[in-house]
C-alpha positions as CSV (number, residue, x, y, z in Angstrom):
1,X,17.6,-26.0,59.1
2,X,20.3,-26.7,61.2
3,X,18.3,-30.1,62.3
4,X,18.1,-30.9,58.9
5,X,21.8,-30.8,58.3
6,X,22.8,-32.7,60.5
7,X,20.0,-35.3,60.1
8,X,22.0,-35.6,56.3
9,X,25.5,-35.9,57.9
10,X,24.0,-38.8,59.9
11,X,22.8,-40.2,56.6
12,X,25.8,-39.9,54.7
13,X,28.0,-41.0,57.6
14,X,25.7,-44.1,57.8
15,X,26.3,-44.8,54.2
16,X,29.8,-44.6,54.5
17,X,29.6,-47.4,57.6
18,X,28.0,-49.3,55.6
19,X,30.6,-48.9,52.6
20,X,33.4,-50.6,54.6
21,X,30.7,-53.1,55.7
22,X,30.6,-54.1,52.7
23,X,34.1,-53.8,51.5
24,X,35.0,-55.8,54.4
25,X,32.6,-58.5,54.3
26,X,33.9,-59.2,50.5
27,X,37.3,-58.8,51.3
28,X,37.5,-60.0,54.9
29,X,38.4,-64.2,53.8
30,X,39.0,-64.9,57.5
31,X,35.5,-63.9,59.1
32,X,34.8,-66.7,56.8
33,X,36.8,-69.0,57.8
34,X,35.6,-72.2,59.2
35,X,31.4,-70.6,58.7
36,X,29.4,-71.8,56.0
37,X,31.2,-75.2,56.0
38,X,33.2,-76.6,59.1
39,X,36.8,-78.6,58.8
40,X,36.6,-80.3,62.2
41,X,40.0,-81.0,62.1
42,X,41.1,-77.3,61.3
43,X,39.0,-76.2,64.5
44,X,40.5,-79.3,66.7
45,X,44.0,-77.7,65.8
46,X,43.2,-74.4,66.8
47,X,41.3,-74.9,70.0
48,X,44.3,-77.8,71.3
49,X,46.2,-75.7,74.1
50,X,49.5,-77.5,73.8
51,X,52.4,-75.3,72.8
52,X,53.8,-77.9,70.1
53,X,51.3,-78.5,67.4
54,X,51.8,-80.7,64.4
55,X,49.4,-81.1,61.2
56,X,50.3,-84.5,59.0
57,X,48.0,-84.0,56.3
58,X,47.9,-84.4,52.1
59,X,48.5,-82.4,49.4
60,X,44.7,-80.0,49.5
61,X,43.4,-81.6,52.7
62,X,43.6,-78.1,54.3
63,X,46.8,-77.8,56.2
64,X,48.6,-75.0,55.3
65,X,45.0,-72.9,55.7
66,X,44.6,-73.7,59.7
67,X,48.7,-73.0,60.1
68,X,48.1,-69.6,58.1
69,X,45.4,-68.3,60.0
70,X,46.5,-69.4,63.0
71,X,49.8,-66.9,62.5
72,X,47.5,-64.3,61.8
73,X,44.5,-64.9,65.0
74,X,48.4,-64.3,66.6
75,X,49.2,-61.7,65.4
76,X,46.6,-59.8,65.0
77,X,45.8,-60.7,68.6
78,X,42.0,-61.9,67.6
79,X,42.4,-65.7,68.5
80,X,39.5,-67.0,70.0
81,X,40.9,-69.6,72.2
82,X,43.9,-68.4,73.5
83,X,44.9,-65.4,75.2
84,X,45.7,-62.8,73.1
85,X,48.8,-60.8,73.4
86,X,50.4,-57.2,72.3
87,X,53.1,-56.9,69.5
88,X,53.7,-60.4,68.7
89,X,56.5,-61.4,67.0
90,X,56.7,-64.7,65.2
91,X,58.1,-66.8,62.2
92,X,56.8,-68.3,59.0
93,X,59.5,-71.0,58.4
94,X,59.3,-72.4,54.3
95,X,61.6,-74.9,53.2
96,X,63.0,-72.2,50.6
97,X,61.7,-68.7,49.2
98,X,60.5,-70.3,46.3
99,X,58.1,-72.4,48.3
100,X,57.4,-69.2,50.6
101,X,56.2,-66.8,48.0
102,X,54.0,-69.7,46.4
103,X,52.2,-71.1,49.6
104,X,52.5,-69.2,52.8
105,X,53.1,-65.9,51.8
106,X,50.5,-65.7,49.9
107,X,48.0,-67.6,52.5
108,X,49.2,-64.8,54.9
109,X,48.3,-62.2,52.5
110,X,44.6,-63.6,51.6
111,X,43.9,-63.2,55.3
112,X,45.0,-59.7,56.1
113,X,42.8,-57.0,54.8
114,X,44.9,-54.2,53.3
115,X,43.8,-51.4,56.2
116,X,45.0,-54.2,58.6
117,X,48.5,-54.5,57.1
118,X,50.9,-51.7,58.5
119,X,53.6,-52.1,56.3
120,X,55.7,-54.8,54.2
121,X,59.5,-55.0,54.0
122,X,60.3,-56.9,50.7
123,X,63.7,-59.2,50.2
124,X,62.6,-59.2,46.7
125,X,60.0,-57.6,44.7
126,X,58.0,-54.6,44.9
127,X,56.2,-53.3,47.8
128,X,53.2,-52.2,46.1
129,X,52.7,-56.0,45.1
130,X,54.3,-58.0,47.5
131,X,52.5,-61.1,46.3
132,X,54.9,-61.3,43.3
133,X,57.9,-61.0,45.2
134,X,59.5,-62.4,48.4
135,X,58.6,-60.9,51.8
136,X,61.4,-60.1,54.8
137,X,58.4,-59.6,57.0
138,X,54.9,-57.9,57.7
139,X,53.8,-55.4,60.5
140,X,50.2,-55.5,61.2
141,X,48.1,-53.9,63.9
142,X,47.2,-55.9,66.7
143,X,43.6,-55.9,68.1
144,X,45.0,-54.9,71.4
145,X,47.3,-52.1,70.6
146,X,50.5,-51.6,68.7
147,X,51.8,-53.3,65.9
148,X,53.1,-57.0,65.4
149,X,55.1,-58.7,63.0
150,X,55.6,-61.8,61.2
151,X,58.5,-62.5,59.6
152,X,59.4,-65.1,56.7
153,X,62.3,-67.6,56.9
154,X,63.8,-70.2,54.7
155,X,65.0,-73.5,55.9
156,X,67.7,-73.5,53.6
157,X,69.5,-70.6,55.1
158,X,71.1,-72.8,57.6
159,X,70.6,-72.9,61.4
160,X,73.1,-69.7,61.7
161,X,70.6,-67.6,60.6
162,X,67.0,-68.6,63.2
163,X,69.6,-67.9,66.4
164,X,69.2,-64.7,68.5
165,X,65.5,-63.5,68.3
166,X,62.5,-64.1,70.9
167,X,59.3,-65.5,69.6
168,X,55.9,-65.7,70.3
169,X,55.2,-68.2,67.5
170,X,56.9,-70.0,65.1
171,X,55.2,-71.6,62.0
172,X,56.8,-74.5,59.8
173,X,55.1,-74.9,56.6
174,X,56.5,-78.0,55.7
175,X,59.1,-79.9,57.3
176,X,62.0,-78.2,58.5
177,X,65.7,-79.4,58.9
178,X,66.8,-81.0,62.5
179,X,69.0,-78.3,63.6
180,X,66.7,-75.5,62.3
181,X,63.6,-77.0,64.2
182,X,65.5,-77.0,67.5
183,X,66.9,-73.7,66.9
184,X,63.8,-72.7,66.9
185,X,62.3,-74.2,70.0
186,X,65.0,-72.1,71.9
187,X,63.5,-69.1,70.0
188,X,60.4,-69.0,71.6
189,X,61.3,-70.2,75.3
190,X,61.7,-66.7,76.4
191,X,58.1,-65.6,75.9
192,X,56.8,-69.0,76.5
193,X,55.7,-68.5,72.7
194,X,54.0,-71.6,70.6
195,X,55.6,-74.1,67.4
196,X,53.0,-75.7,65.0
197,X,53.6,-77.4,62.0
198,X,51.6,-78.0,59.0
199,X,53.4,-80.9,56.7
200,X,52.6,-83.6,54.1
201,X,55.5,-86.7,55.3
202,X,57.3,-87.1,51.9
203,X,60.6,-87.9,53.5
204,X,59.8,-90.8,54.9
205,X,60.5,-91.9,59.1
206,X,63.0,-89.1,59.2
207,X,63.5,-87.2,62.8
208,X,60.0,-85.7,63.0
209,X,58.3,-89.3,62.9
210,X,60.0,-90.0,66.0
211,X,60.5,-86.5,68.0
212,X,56.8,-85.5,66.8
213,X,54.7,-88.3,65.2
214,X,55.6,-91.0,68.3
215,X,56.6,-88.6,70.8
216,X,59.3,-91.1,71.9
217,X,60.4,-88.4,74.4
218,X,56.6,-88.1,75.6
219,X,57.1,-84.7,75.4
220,X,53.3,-83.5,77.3
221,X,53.2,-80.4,75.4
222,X,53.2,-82.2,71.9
223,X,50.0,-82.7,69.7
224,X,49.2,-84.1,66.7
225,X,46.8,-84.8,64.2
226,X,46.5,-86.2,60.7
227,X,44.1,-84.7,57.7
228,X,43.1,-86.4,54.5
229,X,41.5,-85.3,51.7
230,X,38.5,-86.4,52.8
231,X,37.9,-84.3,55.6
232,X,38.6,-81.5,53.8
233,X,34.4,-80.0,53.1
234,X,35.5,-78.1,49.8
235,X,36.5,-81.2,47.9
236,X,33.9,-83.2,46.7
237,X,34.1,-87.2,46.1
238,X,34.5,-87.5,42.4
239,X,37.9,-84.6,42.9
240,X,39.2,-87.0,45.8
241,X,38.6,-90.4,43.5
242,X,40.6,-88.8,40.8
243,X,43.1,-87.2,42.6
244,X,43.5,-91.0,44.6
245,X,44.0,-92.8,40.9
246,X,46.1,-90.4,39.9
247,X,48.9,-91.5,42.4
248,X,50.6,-95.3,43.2
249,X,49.6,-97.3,46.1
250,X,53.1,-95.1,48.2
251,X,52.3,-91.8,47.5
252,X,48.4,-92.0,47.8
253,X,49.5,-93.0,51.6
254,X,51.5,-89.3,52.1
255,X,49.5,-87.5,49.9
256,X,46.2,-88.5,51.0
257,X,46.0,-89.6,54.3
258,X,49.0,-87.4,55.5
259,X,50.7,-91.0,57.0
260,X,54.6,-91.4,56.8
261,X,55.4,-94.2,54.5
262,X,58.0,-97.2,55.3
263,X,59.5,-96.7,52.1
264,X,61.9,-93.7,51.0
265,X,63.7,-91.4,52.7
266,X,67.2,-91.9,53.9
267,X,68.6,-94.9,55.1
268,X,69.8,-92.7,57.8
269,X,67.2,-90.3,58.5
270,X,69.6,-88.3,61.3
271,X,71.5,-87.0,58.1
272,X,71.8,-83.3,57.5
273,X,73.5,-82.1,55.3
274,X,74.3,-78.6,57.1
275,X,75.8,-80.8,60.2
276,X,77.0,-83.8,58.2
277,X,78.9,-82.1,54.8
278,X,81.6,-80.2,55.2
279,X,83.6,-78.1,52.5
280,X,87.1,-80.3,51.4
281,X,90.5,-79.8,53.2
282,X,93.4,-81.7,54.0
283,X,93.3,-84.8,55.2
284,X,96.3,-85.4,57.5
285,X,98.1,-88.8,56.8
286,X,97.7,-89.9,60.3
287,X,94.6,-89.4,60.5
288,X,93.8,-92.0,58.0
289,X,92.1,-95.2,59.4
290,X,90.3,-98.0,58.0
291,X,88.5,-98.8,54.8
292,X,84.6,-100.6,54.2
293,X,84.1,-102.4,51.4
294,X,80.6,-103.9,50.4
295,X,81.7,-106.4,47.4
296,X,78.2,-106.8,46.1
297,X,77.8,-109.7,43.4
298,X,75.3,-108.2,40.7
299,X,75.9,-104.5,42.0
300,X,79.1,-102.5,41.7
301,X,81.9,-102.5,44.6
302,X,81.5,-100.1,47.6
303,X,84.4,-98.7,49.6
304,X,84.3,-95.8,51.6
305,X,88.0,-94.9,52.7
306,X,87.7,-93.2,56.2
307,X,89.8,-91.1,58.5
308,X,89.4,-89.7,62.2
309,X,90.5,-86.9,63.9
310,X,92.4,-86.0,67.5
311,X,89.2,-85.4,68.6
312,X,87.5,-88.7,67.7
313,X,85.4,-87.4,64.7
314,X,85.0,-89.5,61.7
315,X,85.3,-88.3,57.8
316,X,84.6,-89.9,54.5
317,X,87.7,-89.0,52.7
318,X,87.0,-91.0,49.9
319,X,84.6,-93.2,47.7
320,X,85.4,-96.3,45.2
321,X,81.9,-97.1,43.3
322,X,82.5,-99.5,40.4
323,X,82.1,-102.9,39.4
């Protein structure tokens, strides 16, 4: 009798195994990742050791997928080829909240199993459905041991707020501003932490064609590649031909094939407006200096009035714009 019973706790405790089996296997997105059909160029990204990773890829070619899962291999201290670490703490960097809740949040969220996820801390929305609303940041457990934690950011915020914490990671989805981005890279010095970006170049050559795409500082710990919608598995030829006519000759270039184009952008692509704008005061009278004028002859008349501080700084004071 007594064999018997425990012969049916066995049987019942194997069926309940096989319950989460199951349950996880449907729900687990990640154990998929990368299995049943391979995007060489996602794997190339996460196997490349160098500590500054950048993606240049289209709209769909499968960016933002290798930059989510890498944050979470982090954090959840499962990544297969890197050393694993206890309690990590790292950022998901959008270009505004907006942007967050729509693309990397909710990448994040399709890779973490509920029992995996510890707790969420909302900026907006409901806890019980953080998918709706914004997310301050997520604790999960780490394979290891303890908990870890990966925070959301928005570029817009201003450099102010991405100063005094110590990293393990930091994630831009989409390209961030100059003084953010370096911010940033002091952020994870202490911990010898990681940066990658995942981007599509819409802005044209601004600072990270130069710092990042040419490496003009031949930085040896930068890394780059470029994805396009054809190496993307999931999309099939007749989705990439229609999604190719569907743009001009410009954007098919950025959108496509992930390559920054000649045209748009600023004229001067070191402008930011956090650094460059600031609010109106003032002007003394001696500081006022000198005046350019670009007369045009079909176009209206330029002239910027300038003026320059004690300190050799230089300020737009003024603008004439007609013809």
């Amino acid at each position: 009798m007594e064999k018997k019973g425990k012969l049916e706790a066995l049987i019942k405790r194997i069926g309940e195994i096989e319950k989460v089996q199951a349950f996880r296997a449907e729900h687990d997105k990640l154990g998929k990742y990368n299995r049943e059909k391979v995007h060489e160029k996602q794997m190339a990204f996460h196997r490349c050791q160098k500590r500054n990773r950048w993606v240049f890829g289209g709209n769909r070619s499968g960016k933002t997928e290798c930059g989510a899962v890498e944050a979470v291999w982090w954090a959840r201290g499962i990544h297969p080829y890197r050393k694993n670490r206890k309690d990590v703490c790292g950022w998901v960097v959008s270009p505004t909240y907006e942007v967050q809740r729509e693309v990397s949040q909710s990448k994040i969220l399709s890779y973490l199993r509920p029992d995996q996820i510890v707790d969420v801390t909302m900026q907006s929305g409901r806890k019980s459905s953080p998918e709706g609303g914004v997310i301050d940041y997520i604790t999960v457990k780490n394979a290891l041991g303890g908990v870890s934690r990966i925070g959301f950011k928005s570029a817009d915020q201003g450099r102010e707020r991405f100063q005094g914490a110590s990293l393990d990671f930091v994630w831009f989805d989409e390209e961030p501003p100059r003084d953010v981005y370096e911010e940033c890279l002091m952020r994870v010095m202490d911990r010898r932490g990681e940066i990658w970006g995942t981007m599509t170049p819409l802005k044209g050559r601004t600072f990270v064609y130069d710092e990042i795409y040419l490496n003009k500082r031949q930085n040896p710990e930068i890394w780059t590649i470029t994805m396009e919608w054809a190496d993307n598995p999931y999309l099939d030829k007749e989705e990439i031909e229609l999604l190719t006519n569907a743009f001009d000759a410009e954007s098919v270039e950025s959108r496509r094939y992930g390559k920054f184009s000649d045209e748009g952008g600023l004229v001067y692509p070191e402008f930011e407006e956090s650094v460059h704008v600031v609010d109106p005061f003032e002007v003394p009278r001696d500081w006022y200096d000198v005046i350019s004028v670009d007369p045009g002859l079909h176009n209206p008349l330029s002239a910027h009035f300038y003026a320059v501080d004690y300190d050799g700084n230089i300020y737009v004071i003024a603008e004439h714009y007609e013809r």
